[in-house]
Steps between C-alpha positions, in 0.01 A plus 500: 500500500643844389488774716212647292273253387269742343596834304187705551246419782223694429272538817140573385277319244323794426454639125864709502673230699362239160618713263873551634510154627362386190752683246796449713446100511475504072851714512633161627519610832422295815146640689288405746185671542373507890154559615303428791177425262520130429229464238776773335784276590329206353352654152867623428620202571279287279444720246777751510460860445313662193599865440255750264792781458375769219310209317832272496387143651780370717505160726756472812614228695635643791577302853248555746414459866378659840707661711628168667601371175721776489835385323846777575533724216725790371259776472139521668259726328193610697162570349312466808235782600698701794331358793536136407851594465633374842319171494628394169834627560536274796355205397785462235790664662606200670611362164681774411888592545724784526575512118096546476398860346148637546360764253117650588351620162139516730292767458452742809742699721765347756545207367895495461497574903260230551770243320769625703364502812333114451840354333781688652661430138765755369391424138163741460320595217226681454299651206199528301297351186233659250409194378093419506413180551189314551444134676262366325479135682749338706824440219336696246592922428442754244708814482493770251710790449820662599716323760768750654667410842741676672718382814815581675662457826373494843789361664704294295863385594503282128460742221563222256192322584269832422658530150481120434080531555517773300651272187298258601117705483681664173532157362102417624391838232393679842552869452729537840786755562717491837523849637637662729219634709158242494367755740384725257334230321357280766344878663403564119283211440325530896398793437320406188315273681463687811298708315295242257483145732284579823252720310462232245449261778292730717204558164579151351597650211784567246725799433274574175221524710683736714596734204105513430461672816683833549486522829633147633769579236589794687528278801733284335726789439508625841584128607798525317597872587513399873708221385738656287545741823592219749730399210658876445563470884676209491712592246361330206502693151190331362386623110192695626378550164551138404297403738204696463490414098542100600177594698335655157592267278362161762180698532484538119672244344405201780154545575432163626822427624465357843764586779609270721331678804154483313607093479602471863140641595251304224687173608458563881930534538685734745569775268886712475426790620660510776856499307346804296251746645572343855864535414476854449261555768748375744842701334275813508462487825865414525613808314198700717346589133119508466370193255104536592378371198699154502376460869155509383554250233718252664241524829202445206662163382629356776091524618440360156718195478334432855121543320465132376575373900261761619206396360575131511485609861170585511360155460 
């Protein structure tokens, strides 16, 4: 047994985790998908992964397992939501080794720290991906349209490793570039869905149904002004004008796109918003900067994911 039976562990079944998983085991490289689902586990397994990228039908056979079928590997890449993040993380970290990198391309805030702190590993990275996917049924995804991920360091002793994933996604065709400062990007794409996510949750609807309404747009842009604020404070240079036309162009161009949030809430799931309007909540107060109307909304669906449980209650 090498040191590193596996060269990507990918931790998270979910649509993204498929996709990367997916692509990186037809490159020729060694992958094992992990997820605590085991009607996932078990579809992959006997039918393998089919991938719907921009019309292009594409079958994987990737390993596959729960957490304690964890085998060691070289790099684990985490596609978990952020608060299932510590769970997974340590039901497979007693397989790993020193040697082992981890790289967060999550959506959400913190999620670098949250590696750090649950690993104690010197090789963190952290960054961000654009690219939409869609589970359609256990093993099965469809994805269309542009793919763009950026990641860096968090705390890396083993530059090597970072630029060998890079060659590596390259090889995959994922549109990725290692740079210098994720932070921009990672803050970049939260604040994009700070703004769209809960309120697409909160009137089970999409961000085209939000553009039809003037004022809930407007809402949407002050979501991501108070954001972009907690980000200024901290340091981050995000592309302010970026991110209000990526907020245009979803409301126009994806009308019945639905966010993740909006998912979370029709399928009766805890929802992210604590690692995006909670996160800023919390780093407002931090920075003693006034975030009122991301209180409002994170307060409105944390009482909404709890909705379903209330009224079972009252039978």
């Amino acid at each position: 047994m090498s040191e590193c039976d596996l060269d990507y562990l990918i931790l998270g079944g979910g649509a993204v985790g498929c996709i990367y998983g997916g692509l990186l085991s037809n490159s020729g490289h060694n992958v094992q998908i992990i997820n605590r689902s085991l009607k996932t586990v078990e579809s992959i397994k006997k039918n393998g992964l089919h991938l719907d990228l921009n019309g292009k039908k594409i079958n994987c056979f990737p390993k596959t397992g729960q957490p304690s079928d964890a085998m060691t590997a070289r790099v684990v890449m985490v596609f978990t939501k952020t608060y299932q993040t510590r769970n997974a993380l340590l039901g497979v970290l007693p397989k790993m080794n020193s040697k082992t990198t981890y790289l967060s391309l999550q959506n959400g805030l913190g999620n670098g720290k949250i590696l750090s702190d649950i690993t104690h590993s010197n090789s963190i990275l952290h960054g961000v991906t654009m690219l939409p996917a869609t589970l359609l049924k256990a093993g099965h995804v469809k994805s269309k349209g542009v793919n763009t991920t950026w990641f860096g360091s968090y705390k890396s002793a083993e530059h090597n490793i970072a630029h060998s994933i890079l060659h590596d996604l390259i090889k995959c065709d994922f549109d990725v570039s290692l740079v210098e400062n994720p932070n921009i990007h990672i803050w970049q794409k939260a604040c994009f869905n700070i703004a769209l996510n809960a309120i697409s949750a909160l009137i089970n609807g999409s961000p085209g149904l939000i553009g039809d309404y003037p004022g809930v747009k407007n809402i949407v842009y002050e979501l991501a002004a108070e954001a972009i604020e907690v980000a200024k404070h901290d340091g981050i240079k995000v592309e302010i004008k970026k991110i209000y036309e990526m907020i245009d162009f979803v409301c126009t161009n994806h009308r019945y796109h639905k966010p993740s949030m909006l998912q979370d809430i029709q399928l009766e799931r805890t929802t992210e918003i604590e690692s995006l309007n909670g996160f800023i909540v919390e780093r407002a107060k931090e920075l003693n900067i006034k975030t009122p109307i991301n209180q409002m909304i994170t307060e409105l669906v944390r009482a909404r994911e709890n909705a379903s449980k209330f009224w079972k209650s009252s039978e």
